[in-house]
N, C-alpha and C positions, 0 to 999 in steps of 0.2 A: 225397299232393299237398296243400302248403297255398294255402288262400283268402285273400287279402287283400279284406279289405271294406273300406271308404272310408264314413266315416262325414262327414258334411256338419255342422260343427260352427257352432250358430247362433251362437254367439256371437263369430265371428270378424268381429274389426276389417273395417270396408269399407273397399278400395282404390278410391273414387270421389274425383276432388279435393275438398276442404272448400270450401266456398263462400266468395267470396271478400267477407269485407263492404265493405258501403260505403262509399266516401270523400267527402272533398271534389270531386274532381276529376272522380267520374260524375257532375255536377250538369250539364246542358245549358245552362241560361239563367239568370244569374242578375238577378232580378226587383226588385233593393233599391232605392231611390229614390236611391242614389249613381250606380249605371251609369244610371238614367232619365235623369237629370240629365246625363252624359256624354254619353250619346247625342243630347240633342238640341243640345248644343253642340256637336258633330260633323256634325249635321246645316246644322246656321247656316253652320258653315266651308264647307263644299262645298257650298251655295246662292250663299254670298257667292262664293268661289274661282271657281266654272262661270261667273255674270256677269262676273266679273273679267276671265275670259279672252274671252267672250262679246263683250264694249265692246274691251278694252284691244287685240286684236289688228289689229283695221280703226282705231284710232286710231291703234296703232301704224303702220301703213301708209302712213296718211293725210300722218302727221310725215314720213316717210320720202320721202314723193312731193313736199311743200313744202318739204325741204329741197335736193331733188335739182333743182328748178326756180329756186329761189333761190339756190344754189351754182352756177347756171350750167349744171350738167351735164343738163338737160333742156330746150329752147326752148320759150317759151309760146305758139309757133305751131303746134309738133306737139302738143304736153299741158299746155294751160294749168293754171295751177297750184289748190289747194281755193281758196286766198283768192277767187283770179277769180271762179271757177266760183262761190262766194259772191256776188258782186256778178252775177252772170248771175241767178242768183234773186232778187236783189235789183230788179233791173231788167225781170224778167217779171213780177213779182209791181205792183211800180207801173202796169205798165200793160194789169194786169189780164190777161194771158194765161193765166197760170199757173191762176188760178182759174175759163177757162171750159176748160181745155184737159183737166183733171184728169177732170173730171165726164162729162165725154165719153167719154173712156176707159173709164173703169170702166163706163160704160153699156153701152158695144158689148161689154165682157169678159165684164158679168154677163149680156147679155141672149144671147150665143152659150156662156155657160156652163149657163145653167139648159135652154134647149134639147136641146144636145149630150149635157148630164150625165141629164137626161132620158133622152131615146132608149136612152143605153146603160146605163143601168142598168135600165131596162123588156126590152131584149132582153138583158141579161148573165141578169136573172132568169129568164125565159121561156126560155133555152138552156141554162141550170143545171137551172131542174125539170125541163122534158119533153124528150125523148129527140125530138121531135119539132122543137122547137126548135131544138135543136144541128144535127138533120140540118138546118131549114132557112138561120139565119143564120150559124153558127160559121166554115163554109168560106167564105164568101163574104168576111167580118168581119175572119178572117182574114187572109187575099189584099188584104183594103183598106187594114190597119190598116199594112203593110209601106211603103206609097206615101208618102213625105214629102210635108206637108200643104203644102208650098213650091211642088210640084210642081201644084196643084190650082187654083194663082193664075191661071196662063191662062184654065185652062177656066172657072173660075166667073165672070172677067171674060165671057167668053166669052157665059154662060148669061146673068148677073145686069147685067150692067153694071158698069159703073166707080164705080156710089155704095154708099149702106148695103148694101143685099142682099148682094152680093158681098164684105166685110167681114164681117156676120154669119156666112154662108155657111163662111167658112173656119173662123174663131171656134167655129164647133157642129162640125164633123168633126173640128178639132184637140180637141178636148174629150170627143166621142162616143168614140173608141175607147178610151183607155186606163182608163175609167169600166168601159166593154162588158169590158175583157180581165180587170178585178179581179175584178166583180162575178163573171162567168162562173167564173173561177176559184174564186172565196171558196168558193160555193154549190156546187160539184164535188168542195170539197175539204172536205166538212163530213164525218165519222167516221158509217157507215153504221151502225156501232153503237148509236149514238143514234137514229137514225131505226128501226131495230128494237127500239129500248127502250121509242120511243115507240109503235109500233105495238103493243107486248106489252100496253100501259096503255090501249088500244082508243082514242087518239089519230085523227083523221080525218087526211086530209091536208092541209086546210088549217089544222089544229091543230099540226102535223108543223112545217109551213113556218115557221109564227110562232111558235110558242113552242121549236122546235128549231134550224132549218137560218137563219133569218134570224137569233138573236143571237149564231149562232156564225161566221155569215157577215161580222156588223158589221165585225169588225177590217180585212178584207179589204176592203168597200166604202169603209171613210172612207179608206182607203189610196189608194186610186181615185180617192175624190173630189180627195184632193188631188193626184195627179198631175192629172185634169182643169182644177185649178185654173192650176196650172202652163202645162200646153200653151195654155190658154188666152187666158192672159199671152203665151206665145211667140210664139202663131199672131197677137193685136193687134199687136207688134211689125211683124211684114210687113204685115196687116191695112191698117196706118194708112202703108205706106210707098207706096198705091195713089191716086191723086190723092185725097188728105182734103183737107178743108176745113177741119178740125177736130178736137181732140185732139192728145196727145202727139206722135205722128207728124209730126203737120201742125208744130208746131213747129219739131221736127229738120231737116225736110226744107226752111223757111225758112232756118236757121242754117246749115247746107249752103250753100244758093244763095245768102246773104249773107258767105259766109268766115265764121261766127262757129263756131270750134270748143269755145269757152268754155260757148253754150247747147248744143250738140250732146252733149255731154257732159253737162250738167245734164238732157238729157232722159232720156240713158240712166241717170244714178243715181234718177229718177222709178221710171222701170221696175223698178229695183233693188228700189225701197225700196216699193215696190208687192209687189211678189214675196214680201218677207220679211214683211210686214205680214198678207199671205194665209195664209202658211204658221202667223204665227205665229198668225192664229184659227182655223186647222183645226187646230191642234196643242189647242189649249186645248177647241175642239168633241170633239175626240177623247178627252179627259180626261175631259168630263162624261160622255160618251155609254158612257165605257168606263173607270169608276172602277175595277172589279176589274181591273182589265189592267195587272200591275206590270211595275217599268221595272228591264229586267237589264241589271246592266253589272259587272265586272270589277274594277273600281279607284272 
């Protein structure tokens, strides 16, 4: 019988693949002051392009609407034209309406804003931390938040009267919920992992809250805020369409009862121009407060 032995010969070639060296093209990022330079000229374009589009499209509109009135094909009795509506500011602004009617406004906005945003951001927090909370206001908060705040003008006339109260009044619930449903949420939806990281680091709870669950909660509150800021715009709109005496409201509903569709319209691009003017300083609060928070987009 023969044996075959199999002897392990060191010196044989390995069959592993040769490693493959480096090229050009495994480089990730290249760092040279020629693409720095690219880049920020790339950046200037699509700063500049975004306002471009930003301005040029509500201008574009605007053209579109004074020429569709000047060609006839729109009457200045149903949509008077920008020019008019120019001269309607012109003519509020001389006799002085414009300038106490504005102030008023934003009185009654801010003062049923900080109220309402108040409330629900004291009970959003207080039903986010304790289990307690949530049993008591959540359901209720809930069930309220569904009721169109249109629907609330009877009855607070009702409660408050026909003056400021009743304005406020609507002003702070248009405001209090959707402040209560962020918050609530932000603080619910904060990664329990963290608060067990924090715990492992012998953190207390109210160490927990503030240096864990509230700056993770941020994004989600100023989110809030600005919807509050909104509804709160919305809710002066009806607000002021309850016998005012005063404010933007009170304007429109004079222009109204004088045929003047010219100011009726100037009052509503008020409100317009109020609206974006909000948005656009909760956007810029939202940048300070929330510097690490990059901006993803696609294109």
């Amino acid at each position: 019988m023969t044996t075959t032995k199999l002897v392990a010969n060191d010196a044989a070639p390995s069959r592993l693949p040769a490693r493959k060296p480096a090229s050009a093209d495994d480089s990730l990022i290249d760092l040279s002051p020629k693409n720095r330079g690219r880049d920020k000229v790339r950046q200037r374009v699509r700063f500049w392009s975004g306002w471009t589009l930003r301005i040029g499209v509500p201008v574009l509109l605007i053209v579109i609407w004074q020429l569709a009135v000047s060609w006839g094909d729109v009457s200045e009795d149903v949509l008077p034209s920008p020019t008019t509506i120019v001269e309607a500011y012109q003519y509020l602004w001389d006799n002085g309406s414009l300038q106490a009617a504005i102030p008023v406004s934003l009185r009654r906005a801010g003062e049923g804003l900080l109220i309402g945003g108040t409330i629900g951001l004291i009970l959003g927090i207080f039903a986010g931390l304790w289990k307690i909370g949530e049993e008591t206001f959540d359901a209720t908060l809930q069930m309220l938040r569904t009721v169109p705040f249109i629907a609330l003008v009877p009855l607070f006339v009702t409660w408050f009267g026909i003056d400021e109260p009743s304005k406020l009044a609507l002003i702070t619930a248009a405001a209090m919920f959707p402040l209560y449903l962020n918050t609530f949420h932000a603080v619910k939806g904060v990664d329990q992992k963290l608060v067990e990281a924090g715990r492992t680091f012998g953190l207390s709870g109210f160490q927990i809250a503030r240096r864990i669950i509230f700056p993770t909660a941020l994004p989600g509150i100023l989110t809030g805020v600005r919807f509050a800021c909104s509804f709160s715009l919305l809710s002066l709109v009806l607000a002021e369409q309850v016998n005012s005496t005063a404010g933007i409201g009170y304007l429109i509903i004079n222009a109204q009862n004088n045929q003047r569709p010219d100011i009726v319209i100037a009052g509503i691009w008020i409100y317009a121009v109020l609206g974006i003017l909000i948005d656009f300083v909760m956007r810029g609060a939202e940048r300070l407060a929330l510097p690490w928070r990059g901006r993803v987009s696609i294109a």
